[in-house]
C-alpha positions as a Python dict, from the first residue, in 0.01 Angstrom:
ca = {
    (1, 'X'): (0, 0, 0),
    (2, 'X'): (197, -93, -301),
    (3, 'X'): (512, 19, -270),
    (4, 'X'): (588, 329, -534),
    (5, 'X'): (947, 340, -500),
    (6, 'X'): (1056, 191, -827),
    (7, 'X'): (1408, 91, -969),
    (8, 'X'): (1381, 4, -1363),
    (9, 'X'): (1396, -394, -1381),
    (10, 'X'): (1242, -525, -1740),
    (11, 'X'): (1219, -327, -2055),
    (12, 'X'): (1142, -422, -2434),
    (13, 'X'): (1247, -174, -2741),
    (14, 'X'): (1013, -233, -3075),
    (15, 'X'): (993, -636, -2966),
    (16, 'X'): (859, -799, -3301),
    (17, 'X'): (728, -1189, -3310),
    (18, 'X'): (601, -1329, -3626),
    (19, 'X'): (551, -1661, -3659),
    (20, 'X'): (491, -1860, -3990),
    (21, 'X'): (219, -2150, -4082),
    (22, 'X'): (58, -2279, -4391),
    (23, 'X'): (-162, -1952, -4407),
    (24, 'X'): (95, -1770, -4419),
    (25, 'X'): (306, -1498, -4151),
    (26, 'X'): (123, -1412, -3799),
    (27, 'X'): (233, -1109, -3629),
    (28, 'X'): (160, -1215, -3285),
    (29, 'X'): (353, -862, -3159),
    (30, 'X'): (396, -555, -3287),
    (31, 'X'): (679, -361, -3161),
    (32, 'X'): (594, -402, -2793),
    (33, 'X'): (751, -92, -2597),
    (34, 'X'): (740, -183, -2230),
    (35, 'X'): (862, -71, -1897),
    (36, 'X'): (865, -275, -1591),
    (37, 'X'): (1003, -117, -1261),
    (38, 'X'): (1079, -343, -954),
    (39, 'X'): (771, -390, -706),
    (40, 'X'): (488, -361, -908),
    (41, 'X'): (218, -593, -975),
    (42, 'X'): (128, -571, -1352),
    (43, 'X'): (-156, -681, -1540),
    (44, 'X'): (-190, -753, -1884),
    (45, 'X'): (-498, -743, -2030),
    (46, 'X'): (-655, -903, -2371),
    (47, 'X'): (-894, -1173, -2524),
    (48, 'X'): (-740, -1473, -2653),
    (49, 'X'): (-524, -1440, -2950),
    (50, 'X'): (-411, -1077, -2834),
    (51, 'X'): (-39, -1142, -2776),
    (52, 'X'): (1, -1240, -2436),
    (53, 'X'): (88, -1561, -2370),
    (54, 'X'): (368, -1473, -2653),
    (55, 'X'): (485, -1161, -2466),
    (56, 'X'): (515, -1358, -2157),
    (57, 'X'): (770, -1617, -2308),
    (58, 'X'): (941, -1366, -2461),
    (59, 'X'): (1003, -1206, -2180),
    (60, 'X'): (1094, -1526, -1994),
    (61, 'X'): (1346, -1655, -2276),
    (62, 'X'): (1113, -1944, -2394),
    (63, 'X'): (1097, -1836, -2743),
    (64, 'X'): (1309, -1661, -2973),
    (65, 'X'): (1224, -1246, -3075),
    (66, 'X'): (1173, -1177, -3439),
    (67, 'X'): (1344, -788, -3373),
    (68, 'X'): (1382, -558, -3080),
    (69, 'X'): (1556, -569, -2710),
    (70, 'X'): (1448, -741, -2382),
    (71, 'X'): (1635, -633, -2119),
    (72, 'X'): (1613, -761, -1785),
    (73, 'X'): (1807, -582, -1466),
    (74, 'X'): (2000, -472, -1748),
    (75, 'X'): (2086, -830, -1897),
    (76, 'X'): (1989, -829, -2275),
    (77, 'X'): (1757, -1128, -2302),
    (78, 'X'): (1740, -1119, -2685),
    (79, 'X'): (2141, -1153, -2740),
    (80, 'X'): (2199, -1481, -2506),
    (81, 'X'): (2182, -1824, -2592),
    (82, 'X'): (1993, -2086, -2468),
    (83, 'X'): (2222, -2230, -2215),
    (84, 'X'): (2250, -1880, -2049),
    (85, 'X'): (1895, -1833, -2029),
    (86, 'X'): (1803, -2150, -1925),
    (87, 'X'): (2009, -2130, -1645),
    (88, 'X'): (1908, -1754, -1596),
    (89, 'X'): (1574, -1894, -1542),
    (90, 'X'): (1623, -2083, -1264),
    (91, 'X'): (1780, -1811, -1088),
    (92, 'X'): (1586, -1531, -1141),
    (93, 'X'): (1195, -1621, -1337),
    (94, 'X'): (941, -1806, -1133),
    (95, 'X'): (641, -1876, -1435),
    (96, 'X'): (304, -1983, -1388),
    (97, 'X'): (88, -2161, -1644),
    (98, 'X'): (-303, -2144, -1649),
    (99, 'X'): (-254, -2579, -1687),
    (100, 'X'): (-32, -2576, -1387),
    (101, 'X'): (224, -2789, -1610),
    (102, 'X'): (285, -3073, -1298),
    (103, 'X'): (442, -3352, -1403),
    (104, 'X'): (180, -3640, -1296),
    (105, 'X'): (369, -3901, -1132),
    (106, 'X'): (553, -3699, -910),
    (107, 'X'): (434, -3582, -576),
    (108, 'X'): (348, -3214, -505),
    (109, 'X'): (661, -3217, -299),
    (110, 'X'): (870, -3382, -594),
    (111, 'X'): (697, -3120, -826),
    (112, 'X'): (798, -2805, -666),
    (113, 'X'): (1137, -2932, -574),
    (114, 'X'): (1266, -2998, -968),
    (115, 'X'): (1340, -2649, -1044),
    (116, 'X'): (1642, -2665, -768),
    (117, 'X'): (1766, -2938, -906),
    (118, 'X'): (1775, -2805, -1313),
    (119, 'X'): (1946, -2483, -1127),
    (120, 'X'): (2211, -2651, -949),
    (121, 'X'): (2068, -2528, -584),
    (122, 'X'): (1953, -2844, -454),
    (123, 'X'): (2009, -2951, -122),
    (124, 'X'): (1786, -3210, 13),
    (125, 'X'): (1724, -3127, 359),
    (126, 'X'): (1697, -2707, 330),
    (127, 'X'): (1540, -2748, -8),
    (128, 'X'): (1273, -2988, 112),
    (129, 'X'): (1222, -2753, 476),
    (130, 'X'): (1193, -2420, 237),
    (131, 'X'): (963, -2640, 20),
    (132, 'X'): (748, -2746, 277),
    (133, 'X'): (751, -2398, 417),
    (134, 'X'): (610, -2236, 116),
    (135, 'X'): (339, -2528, 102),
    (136, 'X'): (234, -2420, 423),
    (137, 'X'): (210, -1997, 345),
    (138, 'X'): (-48, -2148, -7),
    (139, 'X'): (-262, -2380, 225),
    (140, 'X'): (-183, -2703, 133),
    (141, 'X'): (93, -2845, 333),
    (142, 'X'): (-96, -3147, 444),
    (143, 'X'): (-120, -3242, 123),
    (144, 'X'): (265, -3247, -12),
    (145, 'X'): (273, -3602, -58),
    (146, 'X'): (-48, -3619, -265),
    (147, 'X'): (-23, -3696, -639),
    (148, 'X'): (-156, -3417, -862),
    (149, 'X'): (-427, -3612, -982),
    (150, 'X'): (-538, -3640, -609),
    (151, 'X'): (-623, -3279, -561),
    (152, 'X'): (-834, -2959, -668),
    (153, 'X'): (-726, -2771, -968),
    (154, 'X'): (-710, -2426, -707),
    (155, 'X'): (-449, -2678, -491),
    (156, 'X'): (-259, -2767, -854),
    (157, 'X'): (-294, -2398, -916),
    (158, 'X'): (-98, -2338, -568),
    (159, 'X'): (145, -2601, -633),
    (160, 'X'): (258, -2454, -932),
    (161, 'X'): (324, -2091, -755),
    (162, 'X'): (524, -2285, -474),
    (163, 'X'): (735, -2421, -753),
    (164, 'X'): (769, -2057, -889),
    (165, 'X'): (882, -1908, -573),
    (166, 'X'): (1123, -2213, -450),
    (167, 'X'): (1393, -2060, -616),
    (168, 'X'): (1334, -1692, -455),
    (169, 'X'): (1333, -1529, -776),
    (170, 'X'): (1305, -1169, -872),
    (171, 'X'): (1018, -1177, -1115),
    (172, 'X'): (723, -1410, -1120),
    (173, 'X'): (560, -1456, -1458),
    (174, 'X'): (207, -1561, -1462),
    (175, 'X'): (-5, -1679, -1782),
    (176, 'X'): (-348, -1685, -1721),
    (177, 'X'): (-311, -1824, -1323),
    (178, 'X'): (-681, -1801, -1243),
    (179, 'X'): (-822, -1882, -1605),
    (180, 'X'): (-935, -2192, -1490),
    (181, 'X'): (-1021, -2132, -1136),
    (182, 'X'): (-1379, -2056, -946),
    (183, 'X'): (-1400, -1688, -842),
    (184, 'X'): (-1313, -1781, -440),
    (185, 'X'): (-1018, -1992, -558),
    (186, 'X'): (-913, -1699, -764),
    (187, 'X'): (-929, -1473, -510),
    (188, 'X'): (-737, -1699, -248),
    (189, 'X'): (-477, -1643, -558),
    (190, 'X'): (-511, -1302, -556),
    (191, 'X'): (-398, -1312, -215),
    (192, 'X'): (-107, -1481, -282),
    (193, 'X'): (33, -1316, -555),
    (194, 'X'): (-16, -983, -335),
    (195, 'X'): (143, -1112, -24),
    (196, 'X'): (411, -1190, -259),
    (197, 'X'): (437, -800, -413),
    (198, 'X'): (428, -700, -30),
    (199, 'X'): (786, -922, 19),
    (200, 'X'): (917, -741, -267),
    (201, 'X'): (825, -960, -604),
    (202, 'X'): (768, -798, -928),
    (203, 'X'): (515, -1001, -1074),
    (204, 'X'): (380, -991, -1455),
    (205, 'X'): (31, -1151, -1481),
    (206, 'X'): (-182, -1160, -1793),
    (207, 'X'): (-592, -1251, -1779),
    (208, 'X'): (-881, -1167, -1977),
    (209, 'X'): (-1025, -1072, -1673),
    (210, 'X'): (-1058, -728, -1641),
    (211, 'X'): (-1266, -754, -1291),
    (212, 'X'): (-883, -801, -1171),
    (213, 'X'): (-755, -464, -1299),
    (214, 'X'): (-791, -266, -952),
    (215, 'X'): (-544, -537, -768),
    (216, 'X'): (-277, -440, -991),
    (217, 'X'): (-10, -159, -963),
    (218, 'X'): (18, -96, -1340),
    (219, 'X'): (-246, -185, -1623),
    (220, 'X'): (-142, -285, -1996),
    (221, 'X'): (-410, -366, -2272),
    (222, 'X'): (-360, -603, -2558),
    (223, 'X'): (-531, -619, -2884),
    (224, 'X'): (-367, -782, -3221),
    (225, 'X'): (-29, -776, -3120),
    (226, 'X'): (-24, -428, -2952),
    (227, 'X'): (6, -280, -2624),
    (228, 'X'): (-119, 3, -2475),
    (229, 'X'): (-76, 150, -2100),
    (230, 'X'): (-381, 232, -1883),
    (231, 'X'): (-238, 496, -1613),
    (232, 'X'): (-400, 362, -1255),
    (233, 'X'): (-353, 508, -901),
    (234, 'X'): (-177, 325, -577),
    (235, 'X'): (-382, 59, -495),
    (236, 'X'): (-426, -80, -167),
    (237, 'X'): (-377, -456, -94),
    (238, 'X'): (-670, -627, -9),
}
């Protein structure tokens, strides 16, 4: 079971993005109103174009808010610059791309281990033992050593969450993680990610896939820049 016993971690007041182009000003959110407690496994749900991808960086610090408040464990996101949040990143967001984002001449061992260094928490020998740890919990330790263009896109897709959790952080964001993937790779995902809620992760996942929306703890909907909560009972781990 889930567990229910929340602490407030991540909340947005009236967040506002517009961005401009030559057609003129997209509102790509709308005065997002959000609430995030500690251990839960949230999904956020939409087509493409909906908003989410932007609410995830903007939640993350990637890109700057038009008007309103993040707030993270009580740090407010929208007021720091982008030396503290790029360093705040490394120490407390662990983000996952649908294109996995590996850099392609590194190993899968060199991959994962880069966010340690940018953070200033790099030490060879425990860094490369907790690394090869985590490859082993995803599946793929025999496999660390392997370019990414020598693997599946499920074992790139695994790769990238052991280079979100290398730096133990607090909240994992996830864009899309299994947009890509076969349905039994997905689900081997799934698995993850809710192995990962059991230790005590929030995590923030957005899809299109609403097949997904009894493995989370809390349901959101997207459409045109706006959110809307879908109220869903415990659910048990699978």
């Amino acid at each position: 079971m889930i567990n229910t016993n929340y602490s407030s971690l991540i909340m947005t007041r009236n967040l506002k993005k517009t961005y401009q182009n030559p057609a003129g000003e997209i509102q790509a959110l709308k005065g997002i109103n959000l609430v995030i407690n500690q251990g839960e496994f949230v999904g956020i749900i939409g087509r493409s174009g909906a908003g989410k991808s932007t609410l995830i960086n903007m939640l993350a610090g990637l890109d700057s808010i038009t008007s309103g408040e993040v707030w993270v464990e009580n740090v407010p996101i929208h007021a720091k610059n982008e030396d503290f949040l790029a360093n705040w990143r490394g120490l407390k967001i662990g983000l996952i791309f649908q294109n996995f984002n590996l850099i392609s001449t590194l190993s899968l061992l060199d991959n994962v281990m880069l966010p340690l260094d940018f953070s200033g928490q790099f030490n060879a020998k425990r860094s490369r033992d907790l690394a090869k740890k985590l490859f082993d919990e995803v599946g793929i330790s025999e496999h660390i050593f392997k370019l990414p263009s020598g693997i599946s896109g499920g074992q790139q897709q695994r790769t990238a969450i052991v280079r979100a959790l290398i730096n133990n952080p607090a909240i994992i964001l996830a864009d899309e993680p299994t947009g890509r993937l076969d349905s039994v790779t997905s689900e081997s995902i799934m698995h993850i990610f809710e192995a990962q809620v059991i230790k005590g992760k929030t995590i923030i996942m957005v899809t299109h896939d609403e097949s997904l929306i009894p493995r989370f703890s809390k349901v959101y909907f997207m459409e045109d820049g706006l959110i809307f909560p879908k109220n869903t009972s415990d659910k048990k781990l699978k």
